[in-house]
Backbone as numpy.savetxt, mean C-alpha at the origin, in Angstrom:
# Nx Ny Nz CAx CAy CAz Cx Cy Cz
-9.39 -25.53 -23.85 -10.23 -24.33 -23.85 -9.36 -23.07 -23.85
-10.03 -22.12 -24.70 -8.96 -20.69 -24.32 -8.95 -19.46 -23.56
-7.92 -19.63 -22.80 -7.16 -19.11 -21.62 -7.88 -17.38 -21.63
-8.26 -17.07 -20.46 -8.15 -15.34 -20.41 -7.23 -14.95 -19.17
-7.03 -13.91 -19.10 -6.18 -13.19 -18.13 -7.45 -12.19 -17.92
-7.47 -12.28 -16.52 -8.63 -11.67 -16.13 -7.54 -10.69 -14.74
-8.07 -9.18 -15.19 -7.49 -8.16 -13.84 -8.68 -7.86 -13.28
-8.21 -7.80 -12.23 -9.60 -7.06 -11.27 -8.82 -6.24 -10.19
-10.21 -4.83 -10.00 -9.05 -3.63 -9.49 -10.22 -3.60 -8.45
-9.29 -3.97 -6.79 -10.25 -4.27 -5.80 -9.90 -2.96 -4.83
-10.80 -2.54 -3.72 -10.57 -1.93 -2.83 -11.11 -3.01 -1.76
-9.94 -2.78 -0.63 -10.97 -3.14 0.76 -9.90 -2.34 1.98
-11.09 -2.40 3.41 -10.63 -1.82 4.69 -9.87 -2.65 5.34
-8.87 -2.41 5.50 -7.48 -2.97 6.51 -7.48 -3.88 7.53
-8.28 -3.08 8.22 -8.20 -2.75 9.80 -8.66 -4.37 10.21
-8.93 -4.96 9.64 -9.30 -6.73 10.08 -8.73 -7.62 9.47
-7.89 -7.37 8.30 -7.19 -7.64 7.51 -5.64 -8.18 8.37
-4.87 -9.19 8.00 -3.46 -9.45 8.81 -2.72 -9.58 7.53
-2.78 -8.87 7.05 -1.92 -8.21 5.59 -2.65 -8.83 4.22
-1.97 -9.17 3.19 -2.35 -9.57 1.62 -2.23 -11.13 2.13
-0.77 -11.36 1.86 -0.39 -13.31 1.73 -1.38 -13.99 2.50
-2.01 -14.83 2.05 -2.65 -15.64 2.77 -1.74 -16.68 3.67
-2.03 -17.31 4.92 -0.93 -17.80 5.59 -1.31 -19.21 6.36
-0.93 -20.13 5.92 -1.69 -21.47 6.40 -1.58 -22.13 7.77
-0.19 -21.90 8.52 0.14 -21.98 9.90 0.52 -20.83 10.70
-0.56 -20.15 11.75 -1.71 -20.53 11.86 -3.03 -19.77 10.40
-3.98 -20.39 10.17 -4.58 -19.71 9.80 -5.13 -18.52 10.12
-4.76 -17.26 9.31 -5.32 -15.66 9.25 -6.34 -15.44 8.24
-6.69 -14.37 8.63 -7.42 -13.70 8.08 -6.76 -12.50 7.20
-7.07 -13.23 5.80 -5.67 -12.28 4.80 -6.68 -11.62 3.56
-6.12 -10.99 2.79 -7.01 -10.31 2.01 -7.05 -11.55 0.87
-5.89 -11.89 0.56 -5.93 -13.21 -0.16 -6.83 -14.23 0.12
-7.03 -14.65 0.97 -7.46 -15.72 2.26 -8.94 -15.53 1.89
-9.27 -14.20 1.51 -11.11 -14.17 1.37 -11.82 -14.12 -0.45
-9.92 -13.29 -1.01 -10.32 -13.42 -2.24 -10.97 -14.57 -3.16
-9.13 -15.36 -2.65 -8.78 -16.50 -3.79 -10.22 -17.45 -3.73
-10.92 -17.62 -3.05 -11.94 -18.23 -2.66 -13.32 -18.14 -3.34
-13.35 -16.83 -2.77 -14.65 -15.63 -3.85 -14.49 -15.96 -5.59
-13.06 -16.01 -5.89 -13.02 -15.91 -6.98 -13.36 -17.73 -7.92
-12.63 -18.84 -6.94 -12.81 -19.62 -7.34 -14.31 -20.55 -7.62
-14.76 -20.00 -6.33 -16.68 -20.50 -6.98 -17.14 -19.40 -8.17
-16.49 -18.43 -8.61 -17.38 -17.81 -9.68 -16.82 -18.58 -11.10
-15.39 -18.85 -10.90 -14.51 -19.57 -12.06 -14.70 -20.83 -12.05
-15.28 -21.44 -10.49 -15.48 -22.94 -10.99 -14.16 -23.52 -11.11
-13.22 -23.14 -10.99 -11.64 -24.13 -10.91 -10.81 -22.96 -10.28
-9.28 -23.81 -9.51 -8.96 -23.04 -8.65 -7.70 -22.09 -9.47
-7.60 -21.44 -8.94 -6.78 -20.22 -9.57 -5.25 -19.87 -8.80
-4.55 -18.99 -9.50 -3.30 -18.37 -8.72 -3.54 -16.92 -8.62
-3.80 -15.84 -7.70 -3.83 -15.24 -8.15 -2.42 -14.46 -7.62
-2.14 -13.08 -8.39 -0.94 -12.01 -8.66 -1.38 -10.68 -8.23
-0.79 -10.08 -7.26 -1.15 -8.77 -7.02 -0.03 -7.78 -7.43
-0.62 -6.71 -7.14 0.61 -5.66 -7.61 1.23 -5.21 -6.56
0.61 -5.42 -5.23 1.68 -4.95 -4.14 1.14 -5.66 -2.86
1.50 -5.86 -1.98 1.26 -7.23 -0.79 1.02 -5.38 0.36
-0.02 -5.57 0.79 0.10 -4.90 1.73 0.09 -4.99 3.39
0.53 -4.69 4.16 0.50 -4.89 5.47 -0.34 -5.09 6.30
-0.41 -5.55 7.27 -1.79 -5.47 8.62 -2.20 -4.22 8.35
-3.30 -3.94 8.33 -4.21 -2.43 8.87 -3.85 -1.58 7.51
-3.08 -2.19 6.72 -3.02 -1.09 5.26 -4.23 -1.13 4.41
-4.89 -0.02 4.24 -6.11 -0.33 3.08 -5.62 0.34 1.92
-6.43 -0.64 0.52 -6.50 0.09 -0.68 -7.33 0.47 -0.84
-7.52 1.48 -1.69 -8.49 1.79 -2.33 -8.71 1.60 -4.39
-7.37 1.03 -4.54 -7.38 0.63 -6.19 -6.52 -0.46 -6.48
-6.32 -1.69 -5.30 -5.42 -2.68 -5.74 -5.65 -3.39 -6.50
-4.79 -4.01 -7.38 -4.91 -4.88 -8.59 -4.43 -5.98 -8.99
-5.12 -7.46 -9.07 -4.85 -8.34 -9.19 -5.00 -9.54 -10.38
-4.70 -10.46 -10.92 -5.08 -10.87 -12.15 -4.90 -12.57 -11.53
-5.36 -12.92 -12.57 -5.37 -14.60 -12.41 -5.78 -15.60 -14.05
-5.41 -16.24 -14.70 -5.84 -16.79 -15.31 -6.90 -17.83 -15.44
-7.96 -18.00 -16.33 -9.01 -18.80 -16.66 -9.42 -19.19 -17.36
-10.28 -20.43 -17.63 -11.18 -20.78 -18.68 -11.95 -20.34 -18.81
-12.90 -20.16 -17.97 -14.30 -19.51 -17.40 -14.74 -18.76 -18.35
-16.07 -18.32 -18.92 -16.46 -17.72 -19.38 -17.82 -16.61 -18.95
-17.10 -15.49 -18.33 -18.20 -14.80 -18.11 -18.12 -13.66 -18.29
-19.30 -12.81 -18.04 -19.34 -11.04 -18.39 -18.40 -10.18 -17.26
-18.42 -9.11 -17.45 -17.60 -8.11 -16.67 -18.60 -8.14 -15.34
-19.91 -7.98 -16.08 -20.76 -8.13 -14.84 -20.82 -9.25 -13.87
-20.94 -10.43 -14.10 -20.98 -11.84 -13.36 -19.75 -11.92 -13.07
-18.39 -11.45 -13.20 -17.37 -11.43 -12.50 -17.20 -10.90 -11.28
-17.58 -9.60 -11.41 -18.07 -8.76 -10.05 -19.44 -9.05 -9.14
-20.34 -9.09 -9.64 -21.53 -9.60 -8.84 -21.33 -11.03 -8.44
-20.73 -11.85 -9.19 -20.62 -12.91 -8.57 -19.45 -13.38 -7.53
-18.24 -12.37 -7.46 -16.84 -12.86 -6.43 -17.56 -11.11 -5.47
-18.12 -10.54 -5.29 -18.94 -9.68 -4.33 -19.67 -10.30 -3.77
-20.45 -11.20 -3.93 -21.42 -11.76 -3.39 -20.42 -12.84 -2.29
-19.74 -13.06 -2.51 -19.05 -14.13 -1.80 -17.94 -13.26 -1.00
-17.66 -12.25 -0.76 -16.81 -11.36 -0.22 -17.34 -10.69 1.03
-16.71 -10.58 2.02 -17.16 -9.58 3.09 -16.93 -8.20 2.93
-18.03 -8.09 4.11 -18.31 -6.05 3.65 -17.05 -5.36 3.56
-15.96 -5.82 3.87 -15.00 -4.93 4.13 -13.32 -5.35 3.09
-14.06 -5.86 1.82 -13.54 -6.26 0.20 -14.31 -6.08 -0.64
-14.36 -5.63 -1.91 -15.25 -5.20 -2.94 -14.57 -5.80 -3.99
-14.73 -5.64 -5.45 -14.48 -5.44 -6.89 -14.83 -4.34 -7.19
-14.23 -3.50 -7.72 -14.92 -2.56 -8.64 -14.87 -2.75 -10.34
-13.98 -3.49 -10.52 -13.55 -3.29 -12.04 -12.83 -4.35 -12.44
-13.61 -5.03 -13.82 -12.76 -6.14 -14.33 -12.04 -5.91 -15.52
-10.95 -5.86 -15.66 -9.87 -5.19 -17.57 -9.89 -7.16 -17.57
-9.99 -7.32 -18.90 -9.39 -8.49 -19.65 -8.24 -7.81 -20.30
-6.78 -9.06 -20.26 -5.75 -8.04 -20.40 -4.77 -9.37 -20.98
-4.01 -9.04 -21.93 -2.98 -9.72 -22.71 -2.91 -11.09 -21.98
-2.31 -12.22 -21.97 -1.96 -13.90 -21.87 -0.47 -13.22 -20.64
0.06 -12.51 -21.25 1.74 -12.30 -20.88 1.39 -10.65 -19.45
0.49 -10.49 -19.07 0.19 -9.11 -18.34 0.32 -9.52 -16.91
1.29 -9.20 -15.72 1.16 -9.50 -14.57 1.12 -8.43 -13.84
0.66 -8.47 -12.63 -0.30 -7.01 -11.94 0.85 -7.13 -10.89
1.87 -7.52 -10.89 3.04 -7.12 -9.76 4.23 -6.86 -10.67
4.76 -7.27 -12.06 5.63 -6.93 -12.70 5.56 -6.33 -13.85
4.19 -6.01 -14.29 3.89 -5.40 -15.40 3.96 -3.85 -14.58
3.17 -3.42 -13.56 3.31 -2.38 -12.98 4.64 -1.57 -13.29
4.37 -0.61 -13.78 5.22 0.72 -13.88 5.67 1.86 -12.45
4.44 1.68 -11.59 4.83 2.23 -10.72 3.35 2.15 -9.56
3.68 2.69 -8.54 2.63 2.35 -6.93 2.36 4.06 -6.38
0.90 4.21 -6.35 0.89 5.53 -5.60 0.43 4.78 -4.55
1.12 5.33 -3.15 0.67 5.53 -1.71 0.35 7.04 -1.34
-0.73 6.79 0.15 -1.08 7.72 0.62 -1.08 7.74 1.96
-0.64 8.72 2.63 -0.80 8.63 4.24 -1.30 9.79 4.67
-2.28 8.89 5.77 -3.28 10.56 5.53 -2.50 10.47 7.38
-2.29 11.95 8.05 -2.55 12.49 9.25 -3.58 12.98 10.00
-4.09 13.13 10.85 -4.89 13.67 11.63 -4.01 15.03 12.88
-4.17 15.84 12.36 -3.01 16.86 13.13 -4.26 17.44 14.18
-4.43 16.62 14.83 -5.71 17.72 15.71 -5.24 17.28 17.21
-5.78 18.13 18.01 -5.14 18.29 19.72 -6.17 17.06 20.35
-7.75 16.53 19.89 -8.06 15.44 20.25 -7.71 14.36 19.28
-8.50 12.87 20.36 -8.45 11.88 19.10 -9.39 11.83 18.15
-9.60 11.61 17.09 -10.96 12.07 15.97 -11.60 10.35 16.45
-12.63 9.73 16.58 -13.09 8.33 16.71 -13.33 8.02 15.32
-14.21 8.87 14.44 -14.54 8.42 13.62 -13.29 8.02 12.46
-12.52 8.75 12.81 -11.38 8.65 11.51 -10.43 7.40 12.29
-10.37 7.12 13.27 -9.04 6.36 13.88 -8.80 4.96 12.96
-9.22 4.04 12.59 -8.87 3.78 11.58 -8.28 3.69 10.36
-8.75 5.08 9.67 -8.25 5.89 8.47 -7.37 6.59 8.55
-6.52 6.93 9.73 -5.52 8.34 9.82 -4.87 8.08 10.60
-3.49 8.54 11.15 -2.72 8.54 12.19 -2.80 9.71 12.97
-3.51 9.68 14.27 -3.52 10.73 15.13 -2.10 11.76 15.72
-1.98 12.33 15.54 -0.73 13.47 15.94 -1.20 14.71 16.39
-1.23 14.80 17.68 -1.60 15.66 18.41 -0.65 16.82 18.75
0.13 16.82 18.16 1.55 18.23 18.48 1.30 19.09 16.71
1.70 20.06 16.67 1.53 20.53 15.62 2.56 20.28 14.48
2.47 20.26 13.58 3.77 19.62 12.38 3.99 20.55 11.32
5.38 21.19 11.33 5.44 22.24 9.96 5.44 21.32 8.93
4.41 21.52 8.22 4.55 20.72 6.68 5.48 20.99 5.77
6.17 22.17 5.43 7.02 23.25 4.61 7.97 21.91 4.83
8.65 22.40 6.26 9.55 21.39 6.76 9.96 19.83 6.37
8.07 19.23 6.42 8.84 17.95 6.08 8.95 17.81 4.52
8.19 18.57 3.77 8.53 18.51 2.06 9.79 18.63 2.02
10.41 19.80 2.52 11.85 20.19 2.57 12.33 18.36 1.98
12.54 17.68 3.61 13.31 16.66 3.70 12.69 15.48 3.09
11.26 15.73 2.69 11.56 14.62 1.72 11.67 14.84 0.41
11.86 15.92 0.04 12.40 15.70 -1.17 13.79 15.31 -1.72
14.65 15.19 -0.74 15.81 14.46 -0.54 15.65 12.95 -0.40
14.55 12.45 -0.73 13.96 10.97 -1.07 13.92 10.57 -2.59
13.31 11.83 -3.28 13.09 11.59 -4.65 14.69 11.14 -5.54
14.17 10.27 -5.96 15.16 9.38 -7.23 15.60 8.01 -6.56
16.50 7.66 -7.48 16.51 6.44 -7.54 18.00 5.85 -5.96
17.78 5.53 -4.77 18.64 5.00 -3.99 18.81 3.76 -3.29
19.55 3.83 -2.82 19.58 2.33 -1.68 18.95 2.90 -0.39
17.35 2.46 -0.25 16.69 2.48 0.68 16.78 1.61 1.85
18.31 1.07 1.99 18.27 0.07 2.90 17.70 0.74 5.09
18.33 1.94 4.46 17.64 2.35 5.97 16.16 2.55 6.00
15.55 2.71 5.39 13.67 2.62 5.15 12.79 1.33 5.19
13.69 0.24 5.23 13.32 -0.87 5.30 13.17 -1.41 6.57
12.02 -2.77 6.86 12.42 -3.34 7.84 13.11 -4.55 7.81
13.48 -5.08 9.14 14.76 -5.88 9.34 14.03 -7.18 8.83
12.51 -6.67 8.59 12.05 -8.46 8.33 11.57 -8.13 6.51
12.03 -7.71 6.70 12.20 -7.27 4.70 13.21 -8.25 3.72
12.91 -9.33 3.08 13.53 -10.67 2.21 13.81 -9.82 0.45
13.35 -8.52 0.33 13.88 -7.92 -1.32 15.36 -8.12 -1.26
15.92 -8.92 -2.14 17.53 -9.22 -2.51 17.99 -7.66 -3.03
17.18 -6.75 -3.49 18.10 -5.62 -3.18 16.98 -4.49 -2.70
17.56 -3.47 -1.87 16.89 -2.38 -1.64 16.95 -0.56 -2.54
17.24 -1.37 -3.67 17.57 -0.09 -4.17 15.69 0.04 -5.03
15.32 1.29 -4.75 14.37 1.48 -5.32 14.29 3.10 -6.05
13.40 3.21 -6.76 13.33 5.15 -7.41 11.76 5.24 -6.78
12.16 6.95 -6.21 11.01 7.46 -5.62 10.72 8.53 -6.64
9.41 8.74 -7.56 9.56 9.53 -8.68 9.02 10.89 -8.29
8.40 10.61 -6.96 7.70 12.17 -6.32 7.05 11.79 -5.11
7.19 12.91 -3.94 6.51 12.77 -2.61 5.83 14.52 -2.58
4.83 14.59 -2.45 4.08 15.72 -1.67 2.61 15.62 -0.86
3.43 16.51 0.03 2.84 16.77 1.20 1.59 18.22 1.35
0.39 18.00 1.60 -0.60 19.01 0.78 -1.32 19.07 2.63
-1.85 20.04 2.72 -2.55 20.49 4.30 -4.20 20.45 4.09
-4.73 19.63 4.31 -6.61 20.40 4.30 -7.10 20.22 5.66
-7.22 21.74 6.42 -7.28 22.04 7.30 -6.79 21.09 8.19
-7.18 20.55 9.44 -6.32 19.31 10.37 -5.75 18.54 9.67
-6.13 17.87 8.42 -5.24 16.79 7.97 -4.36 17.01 6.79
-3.50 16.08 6.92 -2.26 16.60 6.31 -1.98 15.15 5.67
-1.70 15.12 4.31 -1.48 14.19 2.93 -0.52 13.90 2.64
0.09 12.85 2.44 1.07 12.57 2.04 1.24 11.40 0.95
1.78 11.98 -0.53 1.40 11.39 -1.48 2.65 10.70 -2.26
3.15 9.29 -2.04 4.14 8.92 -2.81 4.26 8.02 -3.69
4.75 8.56 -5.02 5.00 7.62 -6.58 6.37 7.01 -6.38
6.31 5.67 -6.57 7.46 5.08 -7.18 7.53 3.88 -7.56
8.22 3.34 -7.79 8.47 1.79 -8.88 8.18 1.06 -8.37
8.36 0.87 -6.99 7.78 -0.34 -6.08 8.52 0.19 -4.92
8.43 -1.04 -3.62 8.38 -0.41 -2.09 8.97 -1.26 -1.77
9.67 -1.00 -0.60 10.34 -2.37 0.57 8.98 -2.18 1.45
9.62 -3.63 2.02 8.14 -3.64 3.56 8.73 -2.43 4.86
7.37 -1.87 4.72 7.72 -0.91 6.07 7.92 0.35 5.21
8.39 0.67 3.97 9.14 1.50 2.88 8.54 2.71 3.68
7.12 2.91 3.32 6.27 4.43 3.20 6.38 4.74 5.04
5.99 3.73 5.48 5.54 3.70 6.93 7.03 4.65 7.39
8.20 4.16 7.47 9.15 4.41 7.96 9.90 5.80 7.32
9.39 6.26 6.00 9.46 7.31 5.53 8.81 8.96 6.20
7.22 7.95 6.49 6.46 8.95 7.10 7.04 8.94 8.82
7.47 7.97 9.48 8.45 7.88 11.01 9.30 9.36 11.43
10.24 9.14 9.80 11.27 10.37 9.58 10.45 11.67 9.48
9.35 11.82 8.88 9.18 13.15 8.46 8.13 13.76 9.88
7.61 12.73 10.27 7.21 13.45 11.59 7.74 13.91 12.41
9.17 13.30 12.64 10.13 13.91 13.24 10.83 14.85 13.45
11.26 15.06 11.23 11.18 16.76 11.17 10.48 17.57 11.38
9.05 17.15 11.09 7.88 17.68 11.68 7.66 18.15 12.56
8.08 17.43 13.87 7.83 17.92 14.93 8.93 19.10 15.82
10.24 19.29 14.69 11.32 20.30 15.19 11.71 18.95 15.68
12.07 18.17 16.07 12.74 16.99 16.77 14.14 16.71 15.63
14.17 16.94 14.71 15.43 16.97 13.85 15.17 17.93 12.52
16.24 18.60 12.22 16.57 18.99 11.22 15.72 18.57 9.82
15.87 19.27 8.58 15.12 18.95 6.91 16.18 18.33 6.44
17.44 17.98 7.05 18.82 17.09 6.55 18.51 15.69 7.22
17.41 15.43 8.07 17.28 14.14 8.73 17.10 13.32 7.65
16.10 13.52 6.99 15.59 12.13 5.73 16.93 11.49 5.06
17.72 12.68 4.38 19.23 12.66 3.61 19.94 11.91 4.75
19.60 12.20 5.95 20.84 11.39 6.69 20.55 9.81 6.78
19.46 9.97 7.23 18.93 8.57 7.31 19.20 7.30 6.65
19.21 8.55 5.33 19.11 7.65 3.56 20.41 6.80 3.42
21.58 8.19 3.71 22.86 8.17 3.73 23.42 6.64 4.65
22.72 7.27 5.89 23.70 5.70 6.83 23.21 4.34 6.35
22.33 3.89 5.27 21.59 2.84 5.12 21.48 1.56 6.89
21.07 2.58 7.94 21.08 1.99 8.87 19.87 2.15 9.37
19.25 1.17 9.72 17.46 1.56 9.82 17.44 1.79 11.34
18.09 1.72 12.13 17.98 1.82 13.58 18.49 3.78 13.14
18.92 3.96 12.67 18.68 5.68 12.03 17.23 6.17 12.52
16.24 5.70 11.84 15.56 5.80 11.21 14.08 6.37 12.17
14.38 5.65 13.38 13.07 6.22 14.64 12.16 5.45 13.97
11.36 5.77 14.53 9.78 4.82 14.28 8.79 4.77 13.06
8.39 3.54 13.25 7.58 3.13 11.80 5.79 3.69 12.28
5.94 4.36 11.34 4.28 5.22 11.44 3.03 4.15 11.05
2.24 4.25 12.30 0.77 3.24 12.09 0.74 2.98 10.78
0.33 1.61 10.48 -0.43 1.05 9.39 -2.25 1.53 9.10
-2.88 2.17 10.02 -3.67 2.76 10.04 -4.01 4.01 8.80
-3.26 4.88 8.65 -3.03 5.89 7.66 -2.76 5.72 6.51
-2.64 4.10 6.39 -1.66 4.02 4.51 -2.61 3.31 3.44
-3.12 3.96 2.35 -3.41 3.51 1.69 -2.37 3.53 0.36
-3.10 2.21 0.00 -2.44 1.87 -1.97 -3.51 2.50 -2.50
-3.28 3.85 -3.20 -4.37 4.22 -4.08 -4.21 4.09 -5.29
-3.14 3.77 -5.99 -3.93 2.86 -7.18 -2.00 2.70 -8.10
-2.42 1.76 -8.78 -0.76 1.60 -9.55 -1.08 1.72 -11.13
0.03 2.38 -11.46 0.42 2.83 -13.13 1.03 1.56 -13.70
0.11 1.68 -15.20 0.79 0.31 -15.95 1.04 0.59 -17.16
């Protein structure tokens, strides 16, 4: 029978989520773990599927993208209504591309936008805690653009990484970071080719720091410089990070 390559561009909420990989000892609760499943009663045979970026405990997307090959024959519609129906409230489909035999949604990718949203307010917000990282001290934004733009291009991110990070190399290109204010919350928007684990989290660690006057707009550059992640201060909640969507 002949083969399709089927993409599907999913969003779901984090926060119950114990990252992407599905994980068999012990069994979690993975974003994989609810997909691969959903997808296989609509296909009727079991599948592999390929994402474009594995995300962490408590990381949500809002445009991740995954593909899998099939026999199956169905509409754009019965793809989605039918692996939705089998999905919990807190995973969707939005969108099915049929896409080349040779198209993979983790190496075809050109590049990954992330987002980290802040909450700069003197209480805790309830409704947002989930969605944002609370920071209750005030943060010059000017400041941390300053230092991260000493991120942009192509380096050895070995200090941005974590120690439980298996990429055989850490050199990655950051093609742009900005940082935008709407009223309390504060945005943080980064393009690049792909990520180490921890990558954004530990990026945003550093810039709160400048943020907070606690170091210098030369901190990020230094950081970069010692490729020593104990540099580096703390990895910012998984709470705040979304994958909003990847270039192909």
């Amino acid at each position: 029978m002949d083969k399709e390559n089927i993409a599907l561009v999913i969003s779901y909420d984090g926060t119950q989520f114990r990252g992407w990989q599905a994980q068999k000892k012990p069994p979690v609760r993975t974003v994989e773990s609810v997909l691969v499943p959903a997808i296989e009663k609509v296909a009727n045979h079991s599948i592999e599927l390929m994402c474009a970026g594995r995300t962490d405990a408590g990381v949500h997307a809002r445009n991740q993208v995954v593909n899998f090959i099939t026999t199956a024959k169905r509409s754009d519609y019965s793809w989605i209504r039918g692996i939705n129906t089998n999905l919990p409230d807190d995973c969707a489909i939005t969108e099915v591309r049929r896409m080349p035999l040779d198209f993979h949604a983790r190496y075809s990718a050109k590049g990954r936008y992330y987002q980290y949203v802040i909450a700069n307010l003197p209480y805790r917000s309830v409704m947002d805690r989930f969605y944002t990282t609370h920071i209750n001290y005030p943060l010059d934004v000017v400041a941390m653009q300053q230092a991260a733009n000493d991120l942009i291009g192509e380096h050895d991110f070995n200090a941005y990484r974590s120690s439980e990070c298996q990429a055989p190399t850490s050199i990655r290109e950051i093609f742009d970071i900005r940082l935008r204010q709407q009223g309390a919350y504060i945005y943080i928007d980064v393009h690049g080719n792909a990520f180490l684990h921890h990558m954004v989290r530990n990026i945003v660690g550093v810039l709160l720091k400048v943020g907070s006057g606690k170091a210098p707009v030369t901190y990020a550059k230094s950081v970069l410089e010692s490729l020593d992640r104990k540099q580096g201060g703390i990895t910012a909640p998984a709470s705040g990070l979304f994958l909003d969507h990847i270039d192909y």
